[in-house]
C-alpha positions in Angstrom: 19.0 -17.9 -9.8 19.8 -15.7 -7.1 17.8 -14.0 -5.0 18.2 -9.9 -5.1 17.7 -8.3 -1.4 14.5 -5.5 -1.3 15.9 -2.0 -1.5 14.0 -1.3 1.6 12.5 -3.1 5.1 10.2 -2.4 7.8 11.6 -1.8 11.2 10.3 -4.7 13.5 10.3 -1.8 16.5 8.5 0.6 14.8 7.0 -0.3 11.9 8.0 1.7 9.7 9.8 1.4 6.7 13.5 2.3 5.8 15.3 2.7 2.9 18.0 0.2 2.2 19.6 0.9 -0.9 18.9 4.1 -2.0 20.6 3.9 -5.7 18.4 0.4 -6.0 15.2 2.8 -5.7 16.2 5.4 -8.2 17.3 3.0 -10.8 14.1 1.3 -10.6 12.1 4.9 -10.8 14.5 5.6 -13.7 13.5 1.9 -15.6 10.7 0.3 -16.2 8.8 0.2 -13.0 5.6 -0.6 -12.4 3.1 2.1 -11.4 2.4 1.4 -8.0 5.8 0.9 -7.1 6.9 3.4 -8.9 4.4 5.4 -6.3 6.0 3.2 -3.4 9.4 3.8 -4.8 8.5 8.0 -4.7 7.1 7.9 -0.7 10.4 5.6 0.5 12.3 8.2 -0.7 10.4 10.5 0.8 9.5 12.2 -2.1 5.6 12.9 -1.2 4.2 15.5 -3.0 5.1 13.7 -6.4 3.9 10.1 -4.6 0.5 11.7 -3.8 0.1 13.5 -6.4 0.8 11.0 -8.9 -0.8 8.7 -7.1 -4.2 10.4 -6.6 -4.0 10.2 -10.2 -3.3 6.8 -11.1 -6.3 5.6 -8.5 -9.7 5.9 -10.3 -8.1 3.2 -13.1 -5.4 1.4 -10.7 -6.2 -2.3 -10.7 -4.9 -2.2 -7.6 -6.3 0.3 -5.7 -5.6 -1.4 -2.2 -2.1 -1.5 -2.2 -2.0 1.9 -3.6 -4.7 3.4 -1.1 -2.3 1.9 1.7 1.0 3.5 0.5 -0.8 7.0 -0.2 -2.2 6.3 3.7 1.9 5.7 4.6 2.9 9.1 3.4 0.0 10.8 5.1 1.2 9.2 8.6 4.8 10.2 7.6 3.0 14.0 7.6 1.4 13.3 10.5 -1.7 13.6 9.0 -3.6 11.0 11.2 -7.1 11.1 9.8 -6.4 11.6 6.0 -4.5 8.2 6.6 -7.1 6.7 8.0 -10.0 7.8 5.9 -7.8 5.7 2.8 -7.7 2.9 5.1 -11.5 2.8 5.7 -11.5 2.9 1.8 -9.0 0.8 1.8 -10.9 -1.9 3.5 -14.3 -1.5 1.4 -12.0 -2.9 -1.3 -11.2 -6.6 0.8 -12.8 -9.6 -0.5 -11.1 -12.2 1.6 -10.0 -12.6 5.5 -6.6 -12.8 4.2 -7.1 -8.6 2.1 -8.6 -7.9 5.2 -5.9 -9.3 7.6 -3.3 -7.5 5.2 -5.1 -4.0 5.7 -5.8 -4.4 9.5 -1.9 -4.6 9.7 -1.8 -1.6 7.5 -4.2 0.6 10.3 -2.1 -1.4 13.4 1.0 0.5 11.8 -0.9 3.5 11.4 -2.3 3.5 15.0 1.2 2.3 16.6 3.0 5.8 14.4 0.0 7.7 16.4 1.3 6.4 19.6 -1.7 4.7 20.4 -0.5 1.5 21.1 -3.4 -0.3 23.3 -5.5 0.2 19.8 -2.6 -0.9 17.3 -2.5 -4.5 19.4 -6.1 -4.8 18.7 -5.5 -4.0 15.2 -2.7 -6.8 15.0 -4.6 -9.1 17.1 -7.1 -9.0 14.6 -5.0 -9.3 11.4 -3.6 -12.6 12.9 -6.8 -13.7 13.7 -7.5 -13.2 10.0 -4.8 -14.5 8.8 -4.8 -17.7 11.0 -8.8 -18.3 9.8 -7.2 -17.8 6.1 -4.4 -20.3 7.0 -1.2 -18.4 6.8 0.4 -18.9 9.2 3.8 -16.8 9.0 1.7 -13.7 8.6 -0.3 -14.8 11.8 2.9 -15.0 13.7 3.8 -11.7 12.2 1.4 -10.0 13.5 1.3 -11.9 17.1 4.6 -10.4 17.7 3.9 -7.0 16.2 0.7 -7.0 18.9 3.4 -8.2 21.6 5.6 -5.4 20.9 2.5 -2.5 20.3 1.7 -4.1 24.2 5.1 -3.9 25.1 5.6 -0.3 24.7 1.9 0.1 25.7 2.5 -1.2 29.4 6.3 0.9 29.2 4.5 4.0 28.5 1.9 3.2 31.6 4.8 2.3 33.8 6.8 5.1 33.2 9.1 3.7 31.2 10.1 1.1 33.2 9.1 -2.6 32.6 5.5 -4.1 34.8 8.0 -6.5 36.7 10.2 -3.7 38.4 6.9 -2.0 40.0 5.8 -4.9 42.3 
């Protein structure tokens, strides 16, 4: 059987996500999709006010009311609404029963806080989702998230220095 390619990615350097295929995401909004990607499906294509407000809706009975708490916060940061995003990932997080929900949420608020431009803060987030994730012994996720706090430091010490890189300023 082969494997079909996601319609959509996040962006290693920014963490954020991009549409791939476009016509992939309207088919699937035109099938049979699933609610809460049909509410993922509505905020990649930037469609927000229909993704919150069907969304908003679906949550009091969602059964999964993380996931869908984290993609409602991903269109607030897309409106730059910085702390209705992260009041849904505080609620967000009340939901976690394991280190590894937890780990996966903590990445969630390292994105949120890297989109902010506070980059010092979205290491520690990412720091700490690989720290879950290693104690819940996944170990691709930990490594995920060890080079998203490398690159949230990265641009952290670029933005200190001016731009340019530690090394050149000795």
């Amino acid at each position: 059987m082969e494997e079909t390619a996601s319609p959509w990615r996040t962006d290693p350097s920014t963490f954020r996500d991009v549409v791939i295929d476009r016509g992939a995401l309207e088919a699937a909004l035109a099938g049979d999709c699933p609610p809460v990607e049909r509410i993922r499906y509505l905020a990649l294509l930037r469609r927000d006010s229909q993704a919150l407000d069907e969304g908003f809706k679906l949550l009091p009975d969602s059964p999964d009311r993380r996931e869908l708490l984290l993609i409602l916060a991903q269109v607030y940061q897309r409106q730059y609404r910085w702390h209705d995003a992260a009041v849904l990932h505080e609620k967000a997080l009340r939901t976690v029963r394991s280190p590894e929900e937890e780990a996966y949420v903590r990445h969630h608020i390292g994105r949120r806080l890297f989109d902010e431009a506070r980059f010092r803060a979205a290491a520690d987030e990412f720091q700490w989702a690989a720290d879950l994730y290693r104690v819940a012994d996944q170990a691709e996720p930990a490594e995920e998230n060890r080079q998203a706090m490398r690159r949230a430091l990265q641009v952290h010490s670029a933005e200190r220095n001016g731009g340019r890189p530690a090394s050149e300023l000795s």
